[in-house]
N, CA, C and O atoms as a GROMACS GRO file, in nm:
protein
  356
    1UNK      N    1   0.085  -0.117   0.000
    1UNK     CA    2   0.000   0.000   0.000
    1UNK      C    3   0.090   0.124   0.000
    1UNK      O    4   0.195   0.118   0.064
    2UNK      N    5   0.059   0.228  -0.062
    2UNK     CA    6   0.170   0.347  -0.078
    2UNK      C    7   0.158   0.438   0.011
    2UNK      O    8   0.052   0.428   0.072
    3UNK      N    9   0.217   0.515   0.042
    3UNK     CA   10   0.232   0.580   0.211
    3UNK      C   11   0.064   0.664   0.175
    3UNK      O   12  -0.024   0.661   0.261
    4UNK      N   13   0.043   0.723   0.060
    4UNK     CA   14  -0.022   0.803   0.107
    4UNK      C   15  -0.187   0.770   0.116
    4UNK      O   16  -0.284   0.839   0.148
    5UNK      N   17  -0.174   0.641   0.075
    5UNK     CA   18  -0.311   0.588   0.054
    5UNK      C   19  -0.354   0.513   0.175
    5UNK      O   20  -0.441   0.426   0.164
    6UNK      N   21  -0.308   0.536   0.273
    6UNK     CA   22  -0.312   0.455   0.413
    6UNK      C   23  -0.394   0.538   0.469
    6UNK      O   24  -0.394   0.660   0.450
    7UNK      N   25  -0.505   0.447   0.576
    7UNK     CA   26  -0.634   0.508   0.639
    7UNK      C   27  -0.567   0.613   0.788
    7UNK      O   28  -0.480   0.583   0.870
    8UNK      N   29  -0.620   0.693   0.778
    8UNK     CA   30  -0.619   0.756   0.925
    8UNK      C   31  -0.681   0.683   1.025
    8UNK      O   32  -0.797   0.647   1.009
    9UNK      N   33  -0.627   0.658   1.113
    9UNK     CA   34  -0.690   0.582   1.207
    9UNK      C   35  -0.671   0.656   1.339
    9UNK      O   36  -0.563   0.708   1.368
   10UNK      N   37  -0.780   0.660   1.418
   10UNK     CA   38  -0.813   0.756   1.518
   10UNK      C   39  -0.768   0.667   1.700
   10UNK      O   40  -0.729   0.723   1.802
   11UNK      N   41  -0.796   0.518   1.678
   11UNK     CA   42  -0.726   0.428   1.768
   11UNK      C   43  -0.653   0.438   1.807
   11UNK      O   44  -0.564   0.462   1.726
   12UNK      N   45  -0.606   0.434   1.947
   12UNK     CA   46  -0.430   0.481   1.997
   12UNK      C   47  -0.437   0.353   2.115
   12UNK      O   48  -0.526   0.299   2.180
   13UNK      N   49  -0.277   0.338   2.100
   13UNK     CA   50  -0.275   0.210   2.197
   13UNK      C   51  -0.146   0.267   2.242
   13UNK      O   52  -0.056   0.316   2.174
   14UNK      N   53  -0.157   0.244   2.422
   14UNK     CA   54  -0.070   0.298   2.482
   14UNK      C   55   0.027   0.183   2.522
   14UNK      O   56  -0.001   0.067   2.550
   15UNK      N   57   0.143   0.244   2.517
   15UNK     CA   58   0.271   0.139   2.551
   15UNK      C   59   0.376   0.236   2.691
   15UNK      O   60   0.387   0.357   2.712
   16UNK      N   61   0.431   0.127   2.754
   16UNK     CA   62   0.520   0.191   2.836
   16UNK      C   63   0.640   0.210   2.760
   16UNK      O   64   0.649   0.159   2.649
   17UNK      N   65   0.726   0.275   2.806
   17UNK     CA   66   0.916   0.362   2.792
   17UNK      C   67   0.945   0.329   2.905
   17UNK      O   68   0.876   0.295   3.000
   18UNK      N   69   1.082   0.344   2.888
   18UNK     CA   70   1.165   0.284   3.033
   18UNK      C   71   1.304   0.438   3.025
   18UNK      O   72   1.417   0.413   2.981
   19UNK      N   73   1.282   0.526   3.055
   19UNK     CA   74   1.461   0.610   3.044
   19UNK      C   75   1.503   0.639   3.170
   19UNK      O   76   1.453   0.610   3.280
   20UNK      N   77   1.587   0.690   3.145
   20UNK     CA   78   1.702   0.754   3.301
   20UNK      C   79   1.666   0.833   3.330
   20UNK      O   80   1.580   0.871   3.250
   21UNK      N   81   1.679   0.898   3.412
   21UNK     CA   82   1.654   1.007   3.470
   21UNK      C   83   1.734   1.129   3.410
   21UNK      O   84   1.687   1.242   3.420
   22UNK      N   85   1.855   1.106   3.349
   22UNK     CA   86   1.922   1.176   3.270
   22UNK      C   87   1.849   1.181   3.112
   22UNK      O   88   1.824   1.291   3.063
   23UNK      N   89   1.823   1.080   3.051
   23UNK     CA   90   1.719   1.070   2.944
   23UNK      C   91   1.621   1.162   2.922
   23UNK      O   92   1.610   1.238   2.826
   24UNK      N   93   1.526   1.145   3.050
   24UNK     CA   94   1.396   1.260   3.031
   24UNK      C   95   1.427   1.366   3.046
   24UNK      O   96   1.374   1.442   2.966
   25UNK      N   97   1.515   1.427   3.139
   25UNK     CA   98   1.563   1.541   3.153
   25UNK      C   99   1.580   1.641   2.989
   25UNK      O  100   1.521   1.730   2.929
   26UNK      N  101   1.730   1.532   2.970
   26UNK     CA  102   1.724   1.601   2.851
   26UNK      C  103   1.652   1.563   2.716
   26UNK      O  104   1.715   1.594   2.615
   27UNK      N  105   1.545   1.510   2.700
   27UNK     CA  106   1.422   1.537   2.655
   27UNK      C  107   1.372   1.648   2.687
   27UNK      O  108   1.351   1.734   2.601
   28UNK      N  109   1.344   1.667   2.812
   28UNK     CA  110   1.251   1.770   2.803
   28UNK      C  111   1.322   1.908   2.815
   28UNK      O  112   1.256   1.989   2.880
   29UNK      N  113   1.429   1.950   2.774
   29UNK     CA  114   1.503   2.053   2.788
   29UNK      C  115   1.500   2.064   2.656
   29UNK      O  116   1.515   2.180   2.615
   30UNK      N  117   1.481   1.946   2.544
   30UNK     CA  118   1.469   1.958   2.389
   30UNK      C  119   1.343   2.022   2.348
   30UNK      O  120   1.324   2.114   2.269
   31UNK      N  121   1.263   1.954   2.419
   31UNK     CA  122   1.120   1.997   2.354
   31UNK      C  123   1.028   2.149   2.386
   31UNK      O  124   0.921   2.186   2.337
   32UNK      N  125   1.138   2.231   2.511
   32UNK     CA  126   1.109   2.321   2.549
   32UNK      C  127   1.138   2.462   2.456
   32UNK      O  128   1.074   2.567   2.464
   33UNK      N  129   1.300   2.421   2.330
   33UNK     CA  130   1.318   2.492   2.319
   33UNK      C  131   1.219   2.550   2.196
   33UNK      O  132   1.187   2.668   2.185
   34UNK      N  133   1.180   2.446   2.110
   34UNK     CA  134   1.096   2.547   1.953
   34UNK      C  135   0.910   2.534   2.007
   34UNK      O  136   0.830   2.597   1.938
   35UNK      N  137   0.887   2.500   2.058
   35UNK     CA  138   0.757   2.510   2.107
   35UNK      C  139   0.622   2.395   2.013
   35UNK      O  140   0.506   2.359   2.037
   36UNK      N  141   0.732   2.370   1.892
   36UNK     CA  142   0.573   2.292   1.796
   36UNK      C  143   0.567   2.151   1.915
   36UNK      O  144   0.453   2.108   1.938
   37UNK      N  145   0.686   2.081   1.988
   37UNK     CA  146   0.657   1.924   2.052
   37UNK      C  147   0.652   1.977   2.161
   37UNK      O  148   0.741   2.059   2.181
   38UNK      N  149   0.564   1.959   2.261
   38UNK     CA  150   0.485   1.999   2.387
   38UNK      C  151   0.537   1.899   2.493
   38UNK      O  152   0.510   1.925   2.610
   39UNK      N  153   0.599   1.800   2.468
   39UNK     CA  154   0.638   1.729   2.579
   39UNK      C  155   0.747   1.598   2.515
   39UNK      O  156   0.784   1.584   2.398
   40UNK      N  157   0.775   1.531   2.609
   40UNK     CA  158   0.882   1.386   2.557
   40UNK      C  159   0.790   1.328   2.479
   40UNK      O  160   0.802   1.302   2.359
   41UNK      N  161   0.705   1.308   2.541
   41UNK     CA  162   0.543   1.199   2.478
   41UNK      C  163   0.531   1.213   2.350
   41UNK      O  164   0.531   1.110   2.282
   42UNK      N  165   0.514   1.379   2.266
   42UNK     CA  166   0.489   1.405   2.138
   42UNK      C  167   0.631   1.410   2.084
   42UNK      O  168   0.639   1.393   1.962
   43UNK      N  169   0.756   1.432   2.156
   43UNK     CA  170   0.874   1.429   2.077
   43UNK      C  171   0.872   1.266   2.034
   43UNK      O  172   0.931   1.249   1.928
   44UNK      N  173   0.837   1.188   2.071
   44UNK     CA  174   0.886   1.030   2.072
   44UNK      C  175   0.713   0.982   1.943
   44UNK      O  176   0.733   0.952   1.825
   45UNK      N  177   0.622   0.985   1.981
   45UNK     CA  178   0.551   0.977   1.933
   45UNK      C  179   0.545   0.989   1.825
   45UNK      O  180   0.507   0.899   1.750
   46UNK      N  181   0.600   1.162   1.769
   46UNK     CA  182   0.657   1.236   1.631
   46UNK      C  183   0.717   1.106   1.523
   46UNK      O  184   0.668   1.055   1.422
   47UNK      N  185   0.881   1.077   1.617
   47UNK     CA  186   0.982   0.957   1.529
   47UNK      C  187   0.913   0.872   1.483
   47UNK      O  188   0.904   0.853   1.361
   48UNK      N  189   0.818   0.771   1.615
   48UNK     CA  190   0.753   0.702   1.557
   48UNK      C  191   0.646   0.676   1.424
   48UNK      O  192   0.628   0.579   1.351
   49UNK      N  193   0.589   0.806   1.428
   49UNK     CA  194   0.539   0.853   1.314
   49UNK      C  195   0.604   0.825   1.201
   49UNK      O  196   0.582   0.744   1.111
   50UNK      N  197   0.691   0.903   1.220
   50UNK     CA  198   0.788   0.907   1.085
   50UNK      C  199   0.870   0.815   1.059
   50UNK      O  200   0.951   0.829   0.967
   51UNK      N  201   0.863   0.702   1.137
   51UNK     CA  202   1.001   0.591   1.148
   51UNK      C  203   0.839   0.457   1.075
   51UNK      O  204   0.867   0.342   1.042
   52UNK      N  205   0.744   0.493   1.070
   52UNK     CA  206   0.647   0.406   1.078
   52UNK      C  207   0.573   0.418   0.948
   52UNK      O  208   0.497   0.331   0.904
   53UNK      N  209   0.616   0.587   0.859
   53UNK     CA  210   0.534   0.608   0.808
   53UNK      C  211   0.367   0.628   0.817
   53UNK      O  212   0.285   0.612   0.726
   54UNK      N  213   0.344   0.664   0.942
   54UNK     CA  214   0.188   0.699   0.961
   54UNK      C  215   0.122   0.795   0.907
   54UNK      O  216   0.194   0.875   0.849
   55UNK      N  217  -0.006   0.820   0.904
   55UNK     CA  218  -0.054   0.941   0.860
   55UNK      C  219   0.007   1.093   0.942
   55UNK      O  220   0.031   1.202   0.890
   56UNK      N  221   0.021   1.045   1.106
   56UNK     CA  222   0.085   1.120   1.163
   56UNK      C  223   0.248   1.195   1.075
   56UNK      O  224   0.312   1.289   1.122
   57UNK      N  225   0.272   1.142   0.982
   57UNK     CA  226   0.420   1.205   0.953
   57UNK      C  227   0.451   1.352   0.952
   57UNK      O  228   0.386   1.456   0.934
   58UNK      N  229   0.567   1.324   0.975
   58UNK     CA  230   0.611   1.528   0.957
   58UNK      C  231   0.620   1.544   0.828
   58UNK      O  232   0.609   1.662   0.794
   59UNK      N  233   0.640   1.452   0.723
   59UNK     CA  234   0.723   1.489   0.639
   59UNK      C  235   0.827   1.398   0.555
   59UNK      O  236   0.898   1.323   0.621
   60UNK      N  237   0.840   1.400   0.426
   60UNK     CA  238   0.941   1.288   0.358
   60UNK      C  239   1.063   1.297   0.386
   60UNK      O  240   1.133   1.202   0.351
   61UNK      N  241   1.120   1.397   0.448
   61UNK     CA  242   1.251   1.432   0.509
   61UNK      C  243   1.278   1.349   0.687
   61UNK      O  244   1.374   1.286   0.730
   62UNK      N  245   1.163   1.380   0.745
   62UNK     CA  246   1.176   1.300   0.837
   62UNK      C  247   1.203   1.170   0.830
   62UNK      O  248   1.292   1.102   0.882
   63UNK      N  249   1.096   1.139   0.747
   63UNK     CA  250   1.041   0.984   0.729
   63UNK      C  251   1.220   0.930   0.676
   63UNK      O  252   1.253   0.818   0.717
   64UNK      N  253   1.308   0.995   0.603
   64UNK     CA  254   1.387   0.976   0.558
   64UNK      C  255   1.508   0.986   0.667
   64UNK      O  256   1.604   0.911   0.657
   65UNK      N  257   1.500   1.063   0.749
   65UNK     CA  258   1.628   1.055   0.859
   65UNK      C  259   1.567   0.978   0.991
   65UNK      O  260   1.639   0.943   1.085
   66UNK      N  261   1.445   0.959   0.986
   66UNK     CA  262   1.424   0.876   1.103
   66UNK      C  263   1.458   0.685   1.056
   66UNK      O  264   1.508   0.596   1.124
   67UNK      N  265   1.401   0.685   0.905
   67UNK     CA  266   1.462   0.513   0.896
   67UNK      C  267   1.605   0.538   0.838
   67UNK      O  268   1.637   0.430   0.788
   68UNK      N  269   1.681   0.607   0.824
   68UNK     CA  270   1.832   0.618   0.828
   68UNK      C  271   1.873   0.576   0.940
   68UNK      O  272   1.945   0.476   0.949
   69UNK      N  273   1.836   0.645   1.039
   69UNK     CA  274   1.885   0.626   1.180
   69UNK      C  275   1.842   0.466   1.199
   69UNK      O  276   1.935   0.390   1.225
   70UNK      N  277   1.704   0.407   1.187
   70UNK     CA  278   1.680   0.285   1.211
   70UNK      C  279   1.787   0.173   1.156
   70UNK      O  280   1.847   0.097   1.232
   71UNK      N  281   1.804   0.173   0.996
   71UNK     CA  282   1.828   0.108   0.958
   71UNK      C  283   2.004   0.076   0.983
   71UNK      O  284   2.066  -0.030   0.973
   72UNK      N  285   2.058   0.227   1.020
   72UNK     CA  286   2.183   0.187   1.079
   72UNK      C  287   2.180   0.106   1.154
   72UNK      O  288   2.253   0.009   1.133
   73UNK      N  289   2.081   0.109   1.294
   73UNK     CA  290   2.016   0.067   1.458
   73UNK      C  291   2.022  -0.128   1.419
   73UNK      O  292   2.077  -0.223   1.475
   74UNK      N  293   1.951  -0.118   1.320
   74UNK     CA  294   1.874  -0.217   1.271
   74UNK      C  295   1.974  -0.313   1.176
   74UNK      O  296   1.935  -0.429   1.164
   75UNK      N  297   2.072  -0.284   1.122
   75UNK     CA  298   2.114  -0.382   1.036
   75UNK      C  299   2.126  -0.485   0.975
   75UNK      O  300   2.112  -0.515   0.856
   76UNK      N  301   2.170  -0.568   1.116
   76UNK     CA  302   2.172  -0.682   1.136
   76UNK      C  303   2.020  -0.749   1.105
   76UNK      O  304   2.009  -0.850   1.035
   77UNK      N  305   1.927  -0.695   1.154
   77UNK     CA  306   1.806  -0.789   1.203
   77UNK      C  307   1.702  -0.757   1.076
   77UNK      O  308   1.597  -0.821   1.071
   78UNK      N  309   1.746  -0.616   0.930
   78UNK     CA  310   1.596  -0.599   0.842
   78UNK      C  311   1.730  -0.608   0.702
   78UNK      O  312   1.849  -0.607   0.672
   79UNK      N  313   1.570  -0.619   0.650
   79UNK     CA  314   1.642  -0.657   0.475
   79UNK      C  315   1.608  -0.508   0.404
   79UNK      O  316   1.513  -0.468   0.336
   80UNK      N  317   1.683  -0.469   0.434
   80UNK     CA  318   1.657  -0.303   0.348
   80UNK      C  319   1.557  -0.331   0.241
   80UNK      O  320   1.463  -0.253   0.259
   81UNK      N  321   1.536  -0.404   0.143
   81UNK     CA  322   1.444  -0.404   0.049
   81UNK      C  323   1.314  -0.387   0.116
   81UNK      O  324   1.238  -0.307   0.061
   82UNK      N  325   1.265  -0.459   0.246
   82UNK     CA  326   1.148  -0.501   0.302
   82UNK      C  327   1.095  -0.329   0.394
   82UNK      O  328   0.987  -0.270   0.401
   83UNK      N  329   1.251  -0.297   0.454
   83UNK     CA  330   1.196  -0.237   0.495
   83UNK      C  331   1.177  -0.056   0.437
   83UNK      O  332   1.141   0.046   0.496
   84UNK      N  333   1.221  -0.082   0.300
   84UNK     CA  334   1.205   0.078   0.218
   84UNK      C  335   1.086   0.052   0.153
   84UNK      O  336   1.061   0.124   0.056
   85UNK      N  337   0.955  -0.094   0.203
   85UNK     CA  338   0.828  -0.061   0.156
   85UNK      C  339   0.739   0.039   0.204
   85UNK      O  340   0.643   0.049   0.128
   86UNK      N  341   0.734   0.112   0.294
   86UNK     CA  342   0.657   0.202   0.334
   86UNK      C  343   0.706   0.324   0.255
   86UNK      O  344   0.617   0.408   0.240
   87UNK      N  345   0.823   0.355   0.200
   87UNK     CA  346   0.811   0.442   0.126
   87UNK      C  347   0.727   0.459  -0.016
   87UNK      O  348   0.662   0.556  -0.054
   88UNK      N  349   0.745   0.368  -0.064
   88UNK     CA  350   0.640   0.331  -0.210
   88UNK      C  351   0.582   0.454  -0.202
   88UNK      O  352   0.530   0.485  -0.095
   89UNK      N  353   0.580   0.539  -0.304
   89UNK     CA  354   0.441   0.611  -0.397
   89UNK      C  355   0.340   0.614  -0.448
   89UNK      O  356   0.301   0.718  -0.501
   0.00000   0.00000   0.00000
């Protein structure tokens, strides 16, 4: 299915995070400074978006440095072919 033909879906399913205390901190010293991400919750939420390709996305630039970052993360364990299907047009 091509990114942009994917349903909005209004369903949210909540998951726990685990960080340091040093972690959230500086999270939230990030998200304080440009004002559009309101908390850690929407900074993290955001990636996912864009690491997921959701309707939520920022953007093809994101979507593009957030599975960069993955697929470095990720190497070992995805088949780059499989996982540059969410980009499709």
């Amino acid at each position: 299915m091509a990114f942009r033909d994917r349903p909005v879906q209004d369903a949210d399913q909540a998951t726990t995070i685990h960080l340091t205390p040093h972690e959230l901190e500086t999270l939230q010293k990030l998200v304080v400074k440009d004002g559009d991400i309101l908390s850690p919750t929407e900074l993290i939420e955001a990636f996912v978006a864009d690491l997921t390709g959701s309707w939520r996305t920022n953007g093809s630039d994101e979507r593009e440095y957030a599975f960069a970052w993955f697929k470095r993360r990720a190497s070992d364990y995805i088949e780059a072919v499989d996982a540059l299907e969410w980009l499709e047009e």
